[in-house]
C-alpha positions as CSV (number, residue, x, y, z in Angstrom):
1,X,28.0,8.1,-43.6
2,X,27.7,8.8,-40.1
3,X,25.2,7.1,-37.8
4,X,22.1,8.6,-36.5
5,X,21.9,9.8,-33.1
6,X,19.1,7.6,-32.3
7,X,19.5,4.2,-33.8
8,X,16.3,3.5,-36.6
9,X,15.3,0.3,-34.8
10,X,15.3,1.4,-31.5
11,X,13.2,5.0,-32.8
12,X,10.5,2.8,-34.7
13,X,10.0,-0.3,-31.8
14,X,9.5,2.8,-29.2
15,X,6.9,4.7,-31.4
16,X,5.1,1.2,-32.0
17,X,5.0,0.5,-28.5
18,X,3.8,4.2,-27.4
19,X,1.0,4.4,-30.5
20,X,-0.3,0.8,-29.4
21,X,-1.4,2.6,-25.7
22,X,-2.3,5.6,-27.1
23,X,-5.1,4.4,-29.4
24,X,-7.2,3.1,-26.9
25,X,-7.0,6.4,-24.7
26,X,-9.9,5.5,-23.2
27,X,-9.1,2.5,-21.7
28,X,-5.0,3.5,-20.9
29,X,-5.2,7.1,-19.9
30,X,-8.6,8.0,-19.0
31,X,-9.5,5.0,-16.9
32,X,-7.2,6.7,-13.9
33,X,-9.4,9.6,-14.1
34,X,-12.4,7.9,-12.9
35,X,-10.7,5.4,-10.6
36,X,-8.6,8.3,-9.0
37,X,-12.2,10.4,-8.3
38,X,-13.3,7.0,-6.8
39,X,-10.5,6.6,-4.6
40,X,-10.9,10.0,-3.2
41,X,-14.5,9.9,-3.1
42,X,-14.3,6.4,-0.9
43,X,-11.1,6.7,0.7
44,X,-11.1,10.3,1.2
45,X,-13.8,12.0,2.2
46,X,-15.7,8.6,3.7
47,X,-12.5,7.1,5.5
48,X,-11.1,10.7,5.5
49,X,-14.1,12.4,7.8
50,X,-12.9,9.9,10.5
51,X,-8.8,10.0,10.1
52,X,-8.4,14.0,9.5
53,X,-4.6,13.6,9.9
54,X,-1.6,11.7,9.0
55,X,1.6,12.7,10.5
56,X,0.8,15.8,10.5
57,X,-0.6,15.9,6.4
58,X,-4.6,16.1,6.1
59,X,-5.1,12.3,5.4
60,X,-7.1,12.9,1.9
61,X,-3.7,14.9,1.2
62,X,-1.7,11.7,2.7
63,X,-3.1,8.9,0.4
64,X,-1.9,11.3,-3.0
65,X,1.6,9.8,-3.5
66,X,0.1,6.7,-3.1
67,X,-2.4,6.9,-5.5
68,X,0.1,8.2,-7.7
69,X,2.7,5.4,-7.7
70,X,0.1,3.1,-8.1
71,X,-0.8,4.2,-11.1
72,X,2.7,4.3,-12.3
73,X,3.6,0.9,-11.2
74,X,0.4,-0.7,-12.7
75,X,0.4,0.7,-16.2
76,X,4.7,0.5,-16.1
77,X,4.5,-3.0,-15.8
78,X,0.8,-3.6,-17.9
79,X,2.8,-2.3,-21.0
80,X,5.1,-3.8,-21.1
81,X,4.1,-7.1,-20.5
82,X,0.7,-7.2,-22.5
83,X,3.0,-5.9,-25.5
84,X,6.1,-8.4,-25.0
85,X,3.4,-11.5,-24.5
86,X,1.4,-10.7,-27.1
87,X,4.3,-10.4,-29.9
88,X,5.5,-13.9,-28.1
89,X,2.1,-15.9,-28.6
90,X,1.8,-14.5,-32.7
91,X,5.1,-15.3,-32.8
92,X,6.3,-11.8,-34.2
93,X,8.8,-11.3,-31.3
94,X,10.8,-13.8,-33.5
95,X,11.4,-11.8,-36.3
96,X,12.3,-8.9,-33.9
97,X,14.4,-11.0,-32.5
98,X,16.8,-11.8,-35.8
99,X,16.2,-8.1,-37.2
100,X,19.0,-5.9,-37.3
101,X,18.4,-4.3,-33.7
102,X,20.2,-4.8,-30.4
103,X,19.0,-6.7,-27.5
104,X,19.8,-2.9,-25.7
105,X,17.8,-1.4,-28.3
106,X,14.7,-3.9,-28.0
107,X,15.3,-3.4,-24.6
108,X,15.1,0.6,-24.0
109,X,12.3,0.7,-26.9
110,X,10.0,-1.5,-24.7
111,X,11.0,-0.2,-21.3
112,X,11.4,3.5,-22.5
113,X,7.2,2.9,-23.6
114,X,5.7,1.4,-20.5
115,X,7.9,4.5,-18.5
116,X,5.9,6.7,-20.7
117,X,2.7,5.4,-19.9
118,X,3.5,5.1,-16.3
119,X,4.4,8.7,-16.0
120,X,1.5,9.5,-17.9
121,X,-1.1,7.5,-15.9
122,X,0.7,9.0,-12.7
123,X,0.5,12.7,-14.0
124,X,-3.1,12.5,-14.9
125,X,-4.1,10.8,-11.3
126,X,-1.7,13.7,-9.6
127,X,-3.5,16.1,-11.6
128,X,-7.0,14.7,-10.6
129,X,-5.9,14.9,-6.9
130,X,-4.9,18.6,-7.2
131,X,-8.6,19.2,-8.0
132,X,-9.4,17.8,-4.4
133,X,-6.4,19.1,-2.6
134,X,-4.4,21.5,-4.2
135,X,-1.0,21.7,-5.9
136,X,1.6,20.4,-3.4
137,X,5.0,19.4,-4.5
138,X,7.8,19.7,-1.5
139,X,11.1,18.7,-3.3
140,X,10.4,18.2,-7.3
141,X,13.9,16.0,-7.5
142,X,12.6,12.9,-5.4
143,X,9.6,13.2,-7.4
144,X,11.2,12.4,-11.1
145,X,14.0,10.3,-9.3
146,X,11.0,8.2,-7.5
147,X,9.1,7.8,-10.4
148,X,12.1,7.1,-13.2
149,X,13.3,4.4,-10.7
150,X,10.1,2.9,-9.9
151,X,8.4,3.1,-13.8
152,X,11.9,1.6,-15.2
153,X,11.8,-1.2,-12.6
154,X,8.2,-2.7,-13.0
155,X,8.4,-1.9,-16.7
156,X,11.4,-4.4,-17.0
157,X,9.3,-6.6,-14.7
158,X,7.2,-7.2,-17.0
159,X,9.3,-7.6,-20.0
160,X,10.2,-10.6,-17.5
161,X,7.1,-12.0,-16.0
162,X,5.6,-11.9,-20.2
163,X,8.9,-13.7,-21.4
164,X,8.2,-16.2,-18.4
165,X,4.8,-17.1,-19.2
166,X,3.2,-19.5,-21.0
167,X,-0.9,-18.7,-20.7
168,X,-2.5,-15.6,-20.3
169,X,-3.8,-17.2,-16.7
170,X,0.3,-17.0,-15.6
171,X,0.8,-13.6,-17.1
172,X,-2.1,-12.5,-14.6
173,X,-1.0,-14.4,-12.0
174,X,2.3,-12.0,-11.0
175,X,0.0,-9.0,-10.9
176,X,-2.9,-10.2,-9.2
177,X,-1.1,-12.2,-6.5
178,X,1.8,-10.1,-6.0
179,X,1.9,-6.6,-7.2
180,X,-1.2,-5.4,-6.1
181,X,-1.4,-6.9,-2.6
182,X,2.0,-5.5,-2.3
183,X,0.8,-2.2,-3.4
184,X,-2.1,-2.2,-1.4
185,X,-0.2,-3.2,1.9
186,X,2.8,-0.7,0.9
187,X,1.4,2.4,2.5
188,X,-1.0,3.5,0.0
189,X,-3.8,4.2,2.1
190,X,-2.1,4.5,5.9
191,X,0.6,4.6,7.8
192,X,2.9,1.9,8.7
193,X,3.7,3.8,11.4
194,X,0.2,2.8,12.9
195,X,0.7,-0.9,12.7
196,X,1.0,-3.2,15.8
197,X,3.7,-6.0,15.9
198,X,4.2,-8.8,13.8
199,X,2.9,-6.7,10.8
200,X,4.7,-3.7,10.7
201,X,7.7,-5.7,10.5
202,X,5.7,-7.3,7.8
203,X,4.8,-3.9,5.7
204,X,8.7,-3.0,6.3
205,X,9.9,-6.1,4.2
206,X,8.0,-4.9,1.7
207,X,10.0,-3.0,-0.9
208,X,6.8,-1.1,-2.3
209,X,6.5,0.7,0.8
210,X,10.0,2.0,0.3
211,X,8.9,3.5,-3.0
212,X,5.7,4.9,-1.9
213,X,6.9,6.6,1.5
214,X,10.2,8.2,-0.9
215,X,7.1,9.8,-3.5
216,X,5.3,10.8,-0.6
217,X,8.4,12.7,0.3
218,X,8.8,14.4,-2.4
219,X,4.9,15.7,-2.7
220,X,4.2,16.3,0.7
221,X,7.5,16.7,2.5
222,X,6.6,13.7,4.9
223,X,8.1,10.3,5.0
224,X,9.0,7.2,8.1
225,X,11.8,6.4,5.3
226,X,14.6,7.5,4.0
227,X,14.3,8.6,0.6
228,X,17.7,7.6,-0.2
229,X,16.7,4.0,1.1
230,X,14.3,4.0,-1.0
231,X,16.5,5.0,-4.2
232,X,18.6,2.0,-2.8
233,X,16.1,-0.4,-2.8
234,X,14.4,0.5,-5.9
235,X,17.7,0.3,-7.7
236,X,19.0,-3.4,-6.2
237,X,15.2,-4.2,-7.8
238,X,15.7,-2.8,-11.2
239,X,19.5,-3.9,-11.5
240,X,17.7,-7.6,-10.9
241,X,15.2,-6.9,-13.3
242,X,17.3,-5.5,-15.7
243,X,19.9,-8.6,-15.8
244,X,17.0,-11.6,-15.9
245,X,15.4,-9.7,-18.5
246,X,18.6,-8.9,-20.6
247,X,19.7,-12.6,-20.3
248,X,16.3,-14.0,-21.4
249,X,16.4,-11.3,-24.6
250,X,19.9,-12.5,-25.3
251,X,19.8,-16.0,-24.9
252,X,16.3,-16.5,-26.6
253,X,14.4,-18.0,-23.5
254,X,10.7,-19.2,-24.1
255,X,10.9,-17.0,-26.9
256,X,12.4,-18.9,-30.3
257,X,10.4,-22.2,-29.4
């Protein structure tokens, strides 16, 4: 008999994982509507009626790809880390574990999910800002690239951060501490550009703003980095990711105790 195009195991984790997001709609995919409105509301028009530009990009249009890729980064890595450390406290990611599926297979199934849901979250807050500023997509290519590359990365990031912790306090620790301060300082909302020494050298170590300025390229045309730095950045990331959380899947770590 010949093998099925799409392995069984692989098919069946990845509609578990996508089905446990999508019954709570409310809380996954409509929550970005009314944050997104807020952002716009607060950032946009208040913040906006004093900055009216951005390098030349009307600044409520400016903040868009940030808004964006913050959606995708938070709900990439929410996935698949609330999933991954809640199978590993009942104890169930054991008997995934010794099924007869690949660690590749586990691997794609849970990452291929939170990529989903990232994209998702990200269309739905890009569709809420077209309400407010239109339909503006300057090169469509960086746009997948930027968000494939950045969804991946986070969602094996939090394959990672769920494997490594212990209590729900350390699973929230990563986002809380990290992530979103990162996001936050990463260009979402301004400019590095508009920084004064030491912190713009500061915002440029930051890898986020990488991602950010290479989406903002591809919706508005504008960026202070290259988009191809970006890819390369984002990719050292997710090649990281992708080997810790490989390793930990393979070897069992904090997961068969």
């Amino acid at each position: 008999m010949s093998q099925p195009l799409i392995p069984i195991g692989f098919r069946t984790l990845f509609w578990k994982e996508t089905r446990r997001f999508l019954r709570v709609p409310g809380q996954t995919l409509a929550q970005p509507i009314v944050t997104t409105a807020l952002y716009f509301l607060v950032f946009g028009y208040a913040l906006g009626g004093r900055v009216r530009e951005l390098d030349g990009v009307p600044y409520i249009q400016f903040i868009v790809p940030g808004l964006v890729m913050l959606g995708i980064i938070q709900n990439s890595f929410l996935n698949s880390a609330s999933s991954m450390f809640i199978m590993k406290m009942q104890g169930t990611i054991v008997d995934l574990l010794v099924a007869p599926i690949s660690t590749a297979e586990i691997l794609a199934a849970f990452v291929l999910a939170a990529i989903v849901r990232g994209l998702l979250v990200g269309t739905i807050t890009w569709g809420v800002a077209a309400v407010f500023v239109g339909v503006h997509v300057a090169h469509p290519g960086w746009v997948i690239v930027s968000a494939l590359l950045v969804g991946t990365t986070f969602a094996l990031a939090g394959l990672v951060v769920a494997i490594w912790s212990e209590k729900f306090e350390q699973l929230n620790l990563v986002p809380t501490f990290v992530i979103t301060p990162l996001t936050f300082l990463g260009g979402v909302f301004y400019s590095a550009q508009m920084l004064p020494e030491p912190w713009a050298s500061v915002t440029r170590a930051n890898p986020i703003l990488y991602m950010v300025e290479g989406l903002r390229y591809g919706l508005v045309g504008v960026a202070h980095t290259s988009p191809w730095q970006g890819v390369a950045i984002t990719s050292g990331v997710m090649a990281v990711a992708l080997l810790v959380a490989t390793w930990m899947l393979k070897t069992g770590y904090k997961l068969r105790g």
